[in-house]
Structures are given as structure tokens and as C-alpha cells.
N, C-alpha and C positions, 0 to 999 in steps of 0.2 A: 635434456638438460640434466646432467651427473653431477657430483661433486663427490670431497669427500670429506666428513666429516671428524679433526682431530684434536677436538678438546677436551680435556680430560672431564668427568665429573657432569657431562651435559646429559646423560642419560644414553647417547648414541656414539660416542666417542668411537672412529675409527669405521664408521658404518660406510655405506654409499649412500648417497641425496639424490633422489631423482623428483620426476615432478611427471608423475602419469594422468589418462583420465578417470574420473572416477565410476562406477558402475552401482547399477542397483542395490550390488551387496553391501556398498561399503556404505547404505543409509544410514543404519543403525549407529556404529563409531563415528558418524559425520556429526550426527544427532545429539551423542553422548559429549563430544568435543564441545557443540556450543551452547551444550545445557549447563557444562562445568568451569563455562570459561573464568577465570577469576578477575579476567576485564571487565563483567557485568556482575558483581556483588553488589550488595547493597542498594542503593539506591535506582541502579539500573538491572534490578534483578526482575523486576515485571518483564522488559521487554523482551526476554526468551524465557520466562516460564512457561514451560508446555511446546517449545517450538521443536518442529521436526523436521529433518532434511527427508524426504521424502523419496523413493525409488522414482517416482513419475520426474519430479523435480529433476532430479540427475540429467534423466533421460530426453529434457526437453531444451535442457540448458547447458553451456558448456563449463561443467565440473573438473576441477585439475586438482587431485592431490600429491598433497610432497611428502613421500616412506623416506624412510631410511630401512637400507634390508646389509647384510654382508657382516653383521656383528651381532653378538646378542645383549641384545636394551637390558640397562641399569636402573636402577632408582626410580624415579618416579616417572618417567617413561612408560619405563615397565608395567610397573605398579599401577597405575592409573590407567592404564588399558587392560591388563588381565584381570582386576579383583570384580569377579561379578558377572563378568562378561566374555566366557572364553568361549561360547556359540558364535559371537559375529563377527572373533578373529578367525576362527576355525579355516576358512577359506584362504585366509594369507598371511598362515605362522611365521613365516620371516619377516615378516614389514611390520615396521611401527611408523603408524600414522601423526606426521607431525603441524600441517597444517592445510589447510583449501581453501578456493576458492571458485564463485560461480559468477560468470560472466552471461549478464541477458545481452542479447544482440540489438532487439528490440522494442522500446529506446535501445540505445547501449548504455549501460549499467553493469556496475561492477557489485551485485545484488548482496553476497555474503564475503567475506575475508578471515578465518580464523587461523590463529597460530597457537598449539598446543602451551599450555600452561611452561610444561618440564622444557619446553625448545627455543622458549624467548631468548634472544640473544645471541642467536646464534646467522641470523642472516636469513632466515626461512622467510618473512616477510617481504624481503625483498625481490627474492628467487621468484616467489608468486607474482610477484607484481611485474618483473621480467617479463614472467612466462605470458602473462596476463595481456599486457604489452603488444609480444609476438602475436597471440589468439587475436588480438584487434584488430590488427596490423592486416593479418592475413584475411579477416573478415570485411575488409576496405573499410575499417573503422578508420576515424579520424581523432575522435576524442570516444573519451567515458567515465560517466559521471558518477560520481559515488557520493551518498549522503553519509557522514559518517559520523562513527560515535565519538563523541566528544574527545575522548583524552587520547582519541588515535587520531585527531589532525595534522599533530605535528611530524608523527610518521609519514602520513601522505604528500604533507609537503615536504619531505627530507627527496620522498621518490619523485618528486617532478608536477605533481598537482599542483592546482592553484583554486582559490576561492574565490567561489561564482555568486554564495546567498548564503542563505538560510532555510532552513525548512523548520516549520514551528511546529511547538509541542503538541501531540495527538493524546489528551487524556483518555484512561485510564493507562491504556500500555506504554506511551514513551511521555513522559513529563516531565522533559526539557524540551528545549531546543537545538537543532542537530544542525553541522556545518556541512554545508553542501560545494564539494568541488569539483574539479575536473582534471583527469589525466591528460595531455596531448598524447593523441598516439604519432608519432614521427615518421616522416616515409623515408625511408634507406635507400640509399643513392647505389645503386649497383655500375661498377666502375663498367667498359664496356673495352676489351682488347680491339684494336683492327690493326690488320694486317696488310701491305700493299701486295699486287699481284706477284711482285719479283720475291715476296719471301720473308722481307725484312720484317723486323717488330716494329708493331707503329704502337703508338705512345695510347695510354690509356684514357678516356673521355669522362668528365665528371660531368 
């Protein structure tokens, strides 16, 4: 899954958009992303202080992250992945990491979803939930359920979810309560050519 990315002033302007898996290196930047997310300020700021994406984690679960690589990152992009931290880019000085996500199989759960602070708005959101989608799909999923953070529901139902419940507040670390919904995963019809013995085209079967 490529694109390309051409708006001016977004940090990546002119880059490529891919959507890879993720690997044990990239714990640390995965870690830093949803320690700094500015989605959890204030009053949701318990529920990832201290949280780590962990190398085992990656490796047990299906991790997809979305770079941009083919230009060199502006603003805060840049900024907020290089200051501090140029050992855990070291391994992949052309990519700037702009958002992930981890899909459990087991239930199926869409367990984490982050989009870089500097990349909102740009459709990266979406792309994961695409890609997220496809990994279901192929995994003979049918649906996948995500509890989610409040002020991102309406995101999820933009992408096709719908609300299943609630799931109530867990003091001390999560002290609300969270909307719980559900993706369909969709089966795709694969059109199917035949052909009769003498040769001819025969019409395609849905």
C-alpha cells in the first residue's frame, strides 16, 4: 500500500506513504509516539503514562506501521522524532514514522491505533484502518472489535464501525468510560472468468 504524499506544510510533503510491518527496532519510536500523543493530555493522560510498545509485543501480534521515506521531513515531523532520540532512528534514516497499528487475532481486537501528532489530517488513519481491514480479512476474520478512546469515535464510525456497548471506567488508570465498537470485516467477491471449450469469452460469475 504506497501513496504519495503532496501537501505542502504537513511535515512530509512530496514523500511516499507505505504501510510496512513493524519489527522489534522500531519499539522504542512506537513507545515515544504514544507516550507524546496530544490525543491523551490532560485528563487522559494516566492511561499511557509509563506505556511501552514492547519488542516481544510486535512480535506476537500483527504491527503495521505507516513511514513516509523519498523526501526529507520538515517541521515537526522532523523535530519531534530527531530531538533526543537519534539511536532508535539510526536503523531507518529515511523513514519518518507517521502512524500504527496492532491487530490481536485472538479475540480479534484492534488493540492500539496511533497517528503521529505532525500527520493528522492527512488520511493516515484511514490507510491503517484499510490496511487493518485487508490483515482481517486474510486472517478469516469477520469482524474486530475495538474499545475506544472517547473523542476517536467518530472517527471509527466515519471508517465503517458501529457501536456494540460500553466498557466502564477502570480506576485509577482509565476514569471514564470507553465506547466499544465493531469493524465488519467484508468478504470480496472475486469475479470468476470461464471460458467455453470452442474458445469464446464467457461472461464473468458474481
Amino acid at each position: 500500500m504506497v501513496s504519495r504524499v503532496t501537501r505542502v506544510g504537513d511535515g512530509v510533503a512530496g514523500a511516499t506513504v507505505s504501510v510496512r510491518r513493524a519489527t522489534a527496532r522500531d519499539a522504542r519510536r512506537l513507545t515515544r509516539l504514544v507516550r507524546g500523543s496530544r490525543a491523551y493530555e490532560g485528563p487522559y493522560a494516566p492511561m499511557i503514562a509509563g506505556y511501552r510498545v514492547g519488542p516481544d509485543y510486535i512480535e506476537t501480534h500483527r504491527v503495521f506501521v505507516a513511514v513516509a521515506t523519498g523526501a526529507v521531513a520538515t517541521g515537526a515531523v522532523a523535530t519531534g522524532q530527531a530531538a533526543g532520540n537519534a539511536e532508535a532512528d539510526a536503523a531507518r534514516t529515511d523513514e519518518r514514522l507517521l502512524g500504527f497499528y496492532a491487530l490481536v487475532l485472538d479475540p480479534p481486537e484492534l488493540d492500539l491505533m496511533f497517528v503521529a501528532d505532525a500527520a493528522q489530517g492527512l488520511g493516515i488513519g484511514r490507510r491503517l484502518v484499510e490496511h487493518m481491514t485487508d490483515e482481517a480479512r486474510g486472517a478469516g476474520l469477520d469482524a474486530v472489535r475495538v474499545v475506544s478512546h472517547p473523542p476517536a469515535e467518530g472517527f471509527y464510525r466515519s471508517v465503517g464501525a458501529r457501536r456494540t456497548g460500553t466498557v466502564a471506567a477502570n480506576p485509577p488508570a482509565v476514569m471514564w468510560d470507553r465506547p466499544e465498537l465493531e469493524i465488519p470485516i467484508p468478504v470480496v467477491a472475486v469475479a470468476v472468468a470461464v471460458t467455453d471449450r470452442g474458445g469464446s469469452g464467457g461472461a464473468p460469475l458474481s
